[in-house]
Backbone bond lengths (Angstrom), bond angles and torsions (degrees), N, CA, C in turn:
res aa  C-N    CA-C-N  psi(-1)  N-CA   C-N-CA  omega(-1)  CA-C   N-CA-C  phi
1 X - - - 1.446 - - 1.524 110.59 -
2 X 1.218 99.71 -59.76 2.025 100.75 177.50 1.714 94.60 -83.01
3 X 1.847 97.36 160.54 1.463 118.14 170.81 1.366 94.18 -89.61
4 X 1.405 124.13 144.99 1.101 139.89 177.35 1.329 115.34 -87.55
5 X 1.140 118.58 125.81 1.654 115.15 -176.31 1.505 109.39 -152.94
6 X 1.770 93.66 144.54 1.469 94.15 -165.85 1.818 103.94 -81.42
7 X 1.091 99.94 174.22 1.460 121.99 171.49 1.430 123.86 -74.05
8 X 1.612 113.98 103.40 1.275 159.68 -137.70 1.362 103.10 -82.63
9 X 1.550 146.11 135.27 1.657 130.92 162.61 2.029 75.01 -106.38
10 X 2.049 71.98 168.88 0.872 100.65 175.93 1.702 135.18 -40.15
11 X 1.175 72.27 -42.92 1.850 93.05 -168.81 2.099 103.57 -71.82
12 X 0.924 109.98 -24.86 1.578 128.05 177.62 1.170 103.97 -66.24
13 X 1.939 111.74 145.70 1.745 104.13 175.86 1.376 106.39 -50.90
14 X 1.431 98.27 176.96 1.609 117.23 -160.97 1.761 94.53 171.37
15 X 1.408 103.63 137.76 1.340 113.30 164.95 1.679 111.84 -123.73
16 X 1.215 108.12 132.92 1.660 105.02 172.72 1.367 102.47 -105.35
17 X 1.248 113.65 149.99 1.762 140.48 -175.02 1.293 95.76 -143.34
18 X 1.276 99.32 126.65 1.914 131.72 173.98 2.080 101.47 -60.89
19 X 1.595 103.51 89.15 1.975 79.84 173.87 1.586 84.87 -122.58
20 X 1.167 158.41 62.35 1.459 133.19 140.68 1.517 114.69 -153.49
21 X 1.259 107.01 91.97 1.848 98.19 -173.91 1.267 121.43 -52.31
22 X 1.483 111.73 -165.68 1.801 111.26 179.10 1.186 119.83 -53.88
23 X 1.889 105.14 -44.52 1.348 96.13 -138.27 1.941 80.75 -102.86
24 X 1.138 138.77 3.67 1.350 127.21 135.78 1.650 131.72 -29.35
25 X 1.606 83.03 -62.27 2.098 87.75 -166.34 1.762 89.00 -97.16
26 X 1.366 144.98 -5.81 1.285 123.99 153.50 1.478 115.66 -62.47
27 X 1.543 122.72 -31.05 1.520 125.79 -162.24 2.255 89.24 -83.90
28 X 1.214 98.74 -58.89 1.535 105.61 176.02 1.804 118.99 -34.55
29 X 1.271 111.96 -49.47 1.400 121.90 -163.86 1.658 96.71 -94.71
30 X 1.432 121.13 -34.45 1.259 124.82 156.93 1.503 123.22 -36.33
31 X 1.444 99.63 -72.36 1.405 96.11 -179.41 1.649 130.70 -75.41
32 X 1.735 88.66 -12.92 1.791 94.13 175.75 1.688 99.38 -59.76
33 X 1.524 130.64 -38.68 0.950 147.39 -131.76 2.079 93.24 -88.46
34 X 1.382 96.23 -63.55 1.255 111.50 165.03 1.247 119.13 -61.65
35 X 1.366 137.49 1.21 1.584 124.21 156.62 1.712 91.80 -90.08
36 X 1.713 117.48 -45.47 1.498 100.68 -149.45 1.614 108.93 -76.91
37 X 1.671 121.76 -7.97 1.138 120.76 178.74 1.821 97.63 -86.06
38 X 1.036 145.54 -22.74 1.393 153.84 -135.58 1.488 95.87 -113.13
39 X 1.060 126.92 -68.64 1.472 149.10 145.12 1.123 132.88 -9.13
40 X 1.321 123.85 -63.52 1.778 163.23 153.62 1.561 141.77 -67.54
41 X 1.119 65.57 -25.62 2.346 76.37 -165.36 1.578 114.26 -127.95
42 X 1.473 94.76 -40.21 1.605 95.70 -164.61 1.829 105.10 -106.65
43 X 1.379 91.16 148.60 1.677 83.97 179.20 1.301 117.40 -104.27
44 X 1.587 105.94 158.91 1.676 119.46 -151.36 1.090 104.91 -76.31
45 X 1.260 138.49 -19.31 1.647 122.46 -173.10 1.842 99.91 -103.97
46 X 1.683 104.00 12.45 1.817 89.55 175.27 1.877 106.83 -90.16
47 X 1.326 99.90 -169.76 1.984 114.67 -160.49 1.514 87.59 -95.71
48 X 1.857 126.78 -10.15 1.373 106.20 -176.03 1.376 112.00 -115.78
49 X 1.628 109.64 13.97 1.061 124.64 169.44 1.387 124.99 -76.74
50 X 1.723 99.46 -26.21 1.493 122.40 -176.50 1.472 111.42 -82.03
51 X 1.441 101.73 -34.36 1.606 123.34 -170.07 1.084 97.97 -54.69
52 X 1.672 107.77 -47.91 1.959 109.90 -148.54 1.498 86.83 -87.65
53 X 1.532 125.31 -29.49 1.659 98.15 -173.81 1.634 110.96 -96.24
54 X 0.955 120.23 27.51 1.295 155.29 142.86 1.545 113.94 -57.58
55 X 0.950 106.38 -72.84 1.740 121.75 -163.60 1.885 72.58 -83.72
56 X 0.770 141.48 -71.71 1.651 134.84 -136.85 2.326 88.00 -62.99
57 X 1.522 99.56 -42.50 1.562 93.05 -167.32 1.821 93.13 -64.19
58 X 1.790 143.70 -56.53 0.934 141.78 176.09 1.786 97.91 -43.53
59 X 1.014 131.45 -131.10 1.579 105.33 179.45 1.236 110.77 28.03
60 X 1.335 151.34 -126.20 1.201 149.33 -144.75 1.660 104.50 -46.29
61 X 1.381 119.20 -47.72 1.701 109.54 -177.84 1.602 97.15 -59.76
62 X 1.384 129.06 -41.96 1.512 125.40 -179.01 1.736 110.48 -31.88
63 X 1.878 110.23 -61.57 0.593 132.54 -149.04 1.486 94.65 -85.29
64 X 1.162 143.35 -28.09 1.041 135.58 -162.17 1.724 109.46 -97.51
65 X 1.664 117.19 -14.28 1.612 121.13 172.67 1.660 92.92 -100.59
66 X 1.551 126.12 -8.13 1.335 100.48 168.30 1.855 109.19 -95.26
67 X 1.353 112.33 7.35 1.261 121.32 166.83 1.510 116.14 -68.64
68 X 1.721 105.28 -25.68 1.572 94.07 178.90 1.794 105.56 -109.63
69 X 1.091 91.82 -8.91 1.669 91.46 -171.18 1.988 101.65 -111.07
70 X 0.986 120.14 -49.48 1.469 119.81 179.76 1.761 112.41 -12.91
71 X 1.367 97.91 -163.43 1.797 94.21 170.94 2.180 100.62 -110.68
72 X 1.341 83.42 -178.95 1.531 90.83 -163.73 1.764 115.84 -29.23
73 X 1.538 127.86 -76.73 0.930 139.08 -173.51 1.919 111.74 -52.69
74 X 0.716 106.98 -20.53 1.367 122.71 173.53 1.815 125.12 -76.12
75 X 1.480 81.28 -32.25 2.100 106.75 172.68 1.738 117.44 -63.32
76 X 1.099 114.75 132.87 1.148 106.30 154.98 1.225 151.60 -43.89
77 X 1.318 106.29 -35.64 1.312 124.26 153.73 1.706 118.21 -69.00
78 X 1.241 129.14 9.42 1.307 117.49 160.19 1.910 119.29 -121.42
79 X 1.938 92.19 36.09 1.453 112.87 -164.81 1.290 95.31 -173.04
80 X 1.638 134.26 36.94 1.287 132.48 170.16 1.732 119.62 -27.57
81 X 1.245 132.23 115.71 1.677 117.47 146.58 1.684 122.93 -19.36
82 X 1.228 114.25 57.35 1.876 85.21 178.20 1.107 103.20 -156.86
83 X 1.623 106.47 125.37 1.517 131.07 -146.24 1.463 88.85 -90.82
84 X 1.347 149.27 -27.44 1.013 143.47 -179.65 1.528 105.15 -60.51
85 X 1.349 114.13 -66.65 1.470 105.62 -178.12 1.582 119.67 -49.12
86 X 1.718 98.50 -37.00 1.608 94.30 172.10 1.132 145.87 -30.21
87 X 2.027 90.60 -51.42 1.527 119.61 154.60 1.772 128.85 -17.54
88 X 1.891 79.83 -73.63 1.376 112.34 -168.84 1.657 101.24 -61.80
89 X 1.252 136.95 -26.10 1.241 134.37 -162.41 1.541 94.19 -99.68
90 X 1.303 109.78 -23.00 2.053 94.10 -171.90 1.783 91.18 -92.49
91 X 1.311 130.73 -29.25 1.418 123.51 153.26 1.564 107.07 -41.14
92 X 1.150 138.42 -88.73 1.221 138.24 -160.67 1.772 103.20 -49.36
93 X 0.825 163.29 21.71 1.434 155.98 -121.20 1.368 89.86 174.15
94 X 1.353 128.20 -64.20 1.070 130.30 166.27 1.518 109.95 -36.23
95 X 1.577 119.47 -63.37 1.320 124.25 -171.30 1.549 121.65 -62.32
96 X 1.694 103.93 -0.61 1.723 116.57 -160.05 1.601 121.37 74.82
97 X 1.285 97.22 17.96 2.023 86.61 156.75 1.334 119.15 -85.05
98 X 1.180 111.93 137.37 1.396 125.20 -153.28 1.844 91.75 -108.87
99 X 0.997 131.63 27.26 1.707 134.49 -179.87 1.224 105.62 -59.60
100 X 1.200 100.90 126.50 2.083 112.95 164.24 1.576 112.33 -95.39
101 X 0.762 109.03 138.15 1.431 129.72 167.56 1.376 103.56 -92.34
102 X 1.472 124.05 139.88 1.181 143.58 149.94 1.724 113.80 -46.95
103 X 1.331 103.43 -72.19 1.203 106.10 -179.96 1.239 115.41 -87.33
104 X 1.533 122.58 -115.35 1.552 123.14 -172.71 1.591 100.74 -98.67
105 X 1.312 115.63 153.90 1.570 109.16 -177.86 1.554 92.04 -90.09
106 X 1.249 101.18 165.80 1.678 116.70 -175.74 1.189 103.10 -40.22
107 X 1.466 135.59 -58.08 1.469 145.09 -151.68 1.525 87.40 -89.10
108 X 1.397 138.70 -40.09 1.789 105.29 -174.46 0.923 87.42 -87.25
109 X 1.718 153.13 -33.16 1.396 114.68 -177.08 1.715 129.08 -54.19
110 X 1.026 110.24 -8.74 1.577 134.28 -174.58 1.940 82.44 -76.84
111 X 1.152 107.54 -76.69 1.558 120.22 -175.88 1.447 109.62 -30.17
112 X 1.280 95.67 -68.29 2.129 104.34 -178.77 1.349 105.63 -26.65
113 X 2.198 108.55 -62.65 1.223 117.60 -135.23 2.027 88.24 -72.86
114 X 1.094 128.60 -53.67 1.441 162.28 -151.45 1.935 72.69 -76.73
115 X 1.283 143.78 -87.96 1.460 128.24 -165.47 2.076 115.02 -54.90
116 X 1.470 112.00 -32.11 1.471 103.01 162.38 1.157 108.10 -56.00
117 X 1.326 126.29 -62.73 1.369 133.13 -118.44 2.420 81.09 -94.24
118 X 1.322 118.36 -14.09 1.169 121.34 -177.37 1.739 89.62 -81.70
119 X 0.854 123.66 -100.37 1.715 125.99 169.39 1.235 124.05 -17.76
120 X 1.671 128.84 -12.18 1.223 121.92 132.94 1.355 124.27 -57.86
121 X 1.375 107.38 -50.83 1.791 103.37 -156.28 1.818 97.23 -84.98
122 X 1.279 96.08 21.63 1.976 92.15 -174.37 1.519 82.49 -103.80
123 X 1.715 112.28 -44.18 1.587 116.56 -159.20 2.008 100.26 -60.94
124 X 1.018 112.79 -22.23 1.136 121.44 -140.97 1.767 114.36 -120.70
125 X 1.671 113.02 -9.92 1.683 138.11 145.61 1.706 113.70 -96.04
126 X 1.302 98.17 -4.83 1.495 102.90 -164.11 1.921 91.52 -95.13
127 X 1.648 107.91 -44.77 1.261 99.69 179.75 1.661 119.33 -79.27
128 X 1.541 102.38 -31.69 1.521 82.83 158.81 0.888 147.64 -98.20
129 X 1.215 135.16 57.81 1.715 162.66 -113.61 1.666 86.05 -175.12
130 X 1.736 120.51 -43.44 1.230 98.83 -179.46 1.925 103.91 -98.11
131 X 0.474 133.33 13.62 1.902 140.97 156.86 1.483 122.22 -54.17
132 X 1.250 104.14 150.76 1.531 92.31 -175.98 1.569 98.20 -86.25
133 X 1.158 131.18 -37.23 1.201 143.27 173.31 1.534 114.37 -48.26
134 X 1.093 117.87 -53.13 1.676 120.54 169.23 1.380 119.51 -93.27
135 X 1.520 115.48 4.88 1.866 106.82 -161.54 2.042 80.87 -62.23
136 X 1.564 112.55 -176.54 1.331 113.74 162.90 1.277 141.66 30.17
137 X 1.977 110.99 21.86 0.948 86.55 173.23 1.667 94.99 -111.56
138 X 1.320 120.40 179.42 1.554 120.92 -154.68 1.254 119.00 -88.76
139 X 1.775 105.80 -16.16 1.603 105.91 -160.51 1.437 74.23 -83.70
140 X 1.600 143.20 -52.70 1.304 131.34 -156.70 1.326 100.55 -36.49
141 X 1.585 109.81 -91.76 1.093 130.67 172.59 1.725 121.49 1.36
142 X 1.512 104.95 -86.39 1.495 108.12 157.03 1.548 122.37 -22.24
143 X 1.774 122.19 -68.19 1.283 104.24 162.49 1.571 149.31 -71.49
144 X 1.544 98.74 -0.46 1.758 107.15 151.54 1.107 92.52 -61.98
145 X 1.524 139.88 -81.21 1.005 122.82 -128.64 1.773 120.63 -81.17
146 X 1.483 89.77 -23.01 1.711 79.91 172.94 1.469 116.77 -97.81
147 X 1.459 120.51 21.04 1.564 129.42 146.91 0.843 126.15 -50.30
148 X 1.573 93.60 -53.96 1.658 114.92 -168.60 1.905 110.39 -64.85
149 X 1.367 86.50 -42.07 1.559 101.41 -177.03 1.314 117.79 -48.47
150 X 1.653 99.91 -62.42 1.677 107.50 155.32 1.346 141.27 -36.98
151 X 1.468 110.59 -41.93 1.280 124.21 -159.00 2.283 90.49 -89.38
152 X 1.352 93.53 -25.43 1.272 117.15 173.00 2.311 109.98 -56.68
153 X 0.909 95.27 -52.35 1.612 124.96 -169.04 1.709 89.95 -72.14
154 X 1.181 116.02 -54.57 1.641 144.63 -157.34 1.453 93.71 -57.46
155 X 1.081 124.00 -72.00 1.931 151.60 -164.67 1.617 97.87 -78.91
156 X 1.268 116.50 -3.60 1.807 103.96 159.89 1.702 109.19 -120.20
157 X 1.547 121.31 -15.24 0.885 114.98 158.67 1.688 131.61 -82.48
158 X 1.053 121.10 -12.49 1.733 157.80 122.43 1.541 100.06 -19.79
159 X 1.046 141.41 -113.89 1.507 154.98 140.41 1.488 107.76 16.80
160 X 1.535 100.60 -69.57 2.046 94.72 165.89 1.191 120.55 -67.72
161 X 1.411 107.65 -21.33 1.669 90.06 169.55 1.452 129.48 -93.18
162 X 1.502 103.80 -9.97 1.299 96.53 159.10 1.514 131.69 -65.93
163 X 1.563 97.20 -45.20 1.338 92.58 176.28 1.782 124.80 -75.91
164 X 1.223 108.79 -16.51 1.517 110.00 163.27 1.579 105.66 -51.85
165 X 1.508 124.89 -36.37 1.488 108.03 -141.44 1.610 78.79 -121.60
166 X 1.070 147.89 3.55 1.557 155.25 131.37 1.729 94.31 -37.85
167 X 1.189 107.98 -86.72 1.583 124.33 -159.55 1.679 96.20 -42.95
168 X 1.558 110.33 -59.77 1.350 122.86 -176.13 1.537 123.23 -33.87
169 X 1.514 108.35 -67.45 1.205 131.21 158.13 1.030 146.29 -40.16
170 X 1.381 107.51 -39.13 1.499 119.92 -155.01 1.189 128.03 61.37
171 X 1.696 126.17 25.33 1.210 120.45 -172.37 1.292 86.98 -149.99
172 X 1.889 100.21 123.60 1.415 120.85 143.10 1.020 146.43 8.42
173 X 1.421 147.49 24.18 1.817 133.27 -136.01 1.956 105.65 -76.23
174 X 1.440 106.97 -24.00 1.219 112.43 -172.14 1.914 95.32 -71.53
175 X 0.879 106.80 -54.14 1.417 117.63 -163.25 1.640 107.67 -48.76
176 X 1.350 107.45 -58.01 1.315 129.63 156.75 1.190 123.09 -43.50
177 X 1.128 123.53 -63.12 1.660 105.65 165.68 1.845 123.49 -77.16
178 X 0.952 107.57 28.60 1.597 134.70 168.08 1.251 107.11 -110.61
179 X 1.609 108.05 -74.62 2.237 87.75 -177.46 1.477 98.36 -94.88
180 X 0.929 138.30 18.49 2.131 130.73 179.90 1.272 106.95 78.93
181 X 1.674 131.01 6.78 1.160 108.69 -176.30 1.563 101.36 -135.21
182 X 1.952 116.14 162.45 1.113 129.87 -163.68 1.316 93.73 -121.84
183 X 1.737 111.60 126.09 1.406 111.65 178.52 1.293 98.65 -102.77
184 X 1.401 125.27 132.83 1.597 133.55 -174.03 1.364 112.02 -136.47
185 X 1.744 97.74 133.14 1.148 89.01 -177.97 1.111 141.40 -108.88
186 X 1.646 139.95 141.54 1.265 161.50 -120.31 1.446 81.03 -60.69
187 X 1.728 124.32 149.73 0.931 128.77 146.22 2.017 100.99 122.06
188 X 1.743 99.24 -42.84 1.240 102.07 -178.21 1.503 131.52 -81.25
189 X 1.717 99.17 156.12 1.621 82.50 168.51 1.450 148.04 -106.05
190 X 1.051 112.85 132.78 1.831 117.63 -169.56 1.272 99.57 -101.95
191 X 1.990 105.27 133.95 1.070 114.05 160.84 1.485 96.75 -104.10
């Protein structure tokens, strides 16, 4: 299915294509930012602990009405939910197709949906934890914490897969979601 192509230096053709606007890799680097300060630094029973997973749960609703309204690469539909294709794409990868995706490849769109949908249910044990109704009771608690754990597990398997599919590719993903654009190289194929 993909043309096979070797791994490109810099200096070698290369085409860049515009796939991630501002308010994409501001919401992305945002919320990476807001787990690693939330996560790391600040402690869990303070008011700015709540703040930041606050701002980190707003972030993801941002991201999730600019999922239907944003521009193309930004859409859901150019990062469908569907674990089958996921399949089919870690088969092909397996086999050495080296295919870029525009947007998210099958397997990080799996990642995206599985890291929102983690930072909800943190935003969302985290606020009722402050309730009088939920303060102390354990099951809350318990599922903050093994959200976090997850979402913990989530953001290094995230990280390896970038750089697996960096190395794979030959294309940048860090770089790209820094200036919005994917440098690819000549020869390969992008869906």
């Amino acid at each position: 299915m993909a043309i096979a192509s070797d791994h490109l230096s810099e200096r070698e053709s290369a085409r860049d294509v515009a796939v991630w606007d501002p308010l994409v890799r501001l919401i992305h680097w945002s919320l990476a930012l807001t787990i690693l300060v939330n996560g790391a630094f600040i402690d869990g029973e303070s008011k700015l602990h709540e703040w930041i997973g606050y701002v980190a749960l707003g972030l993801v609703g941002i991201r999730l009405v600019w999922g239907i309204l944003g521009p193309p690469h930004a859409r859901f539909s150019a990062f469908p939910l569907n674990p089958a294709r996921a399949i089919r794409y870690v088969r092909a990868v397996i086999r050495g197709d080296k295919i870029v995706h525009l947007s998210h490849n099958p397997l990080g769109a799996l990642m995206a949906y599985n890291l929102w949908l983690t930072v909800i249910v943190l935003g969302v044990t985290g606020y009722m934890m402050t309730t009088l109704r939920f303060f102390g009771i354990d099951w809350v608690e318990q599922a903050h914490e093994l959200a976090f754990n997850w979402l913990l597990l989530s953001v290094a398997l995230h990280v390896a897969g970038v750089a697996f599919d960096t190395w794979r590719s030959g294309v940048n993903l860090v770089r790209s979601m820094v200036n919005g654009r994917k440098r690819i190289p000549d020869g390969t194929k992008v869906e």
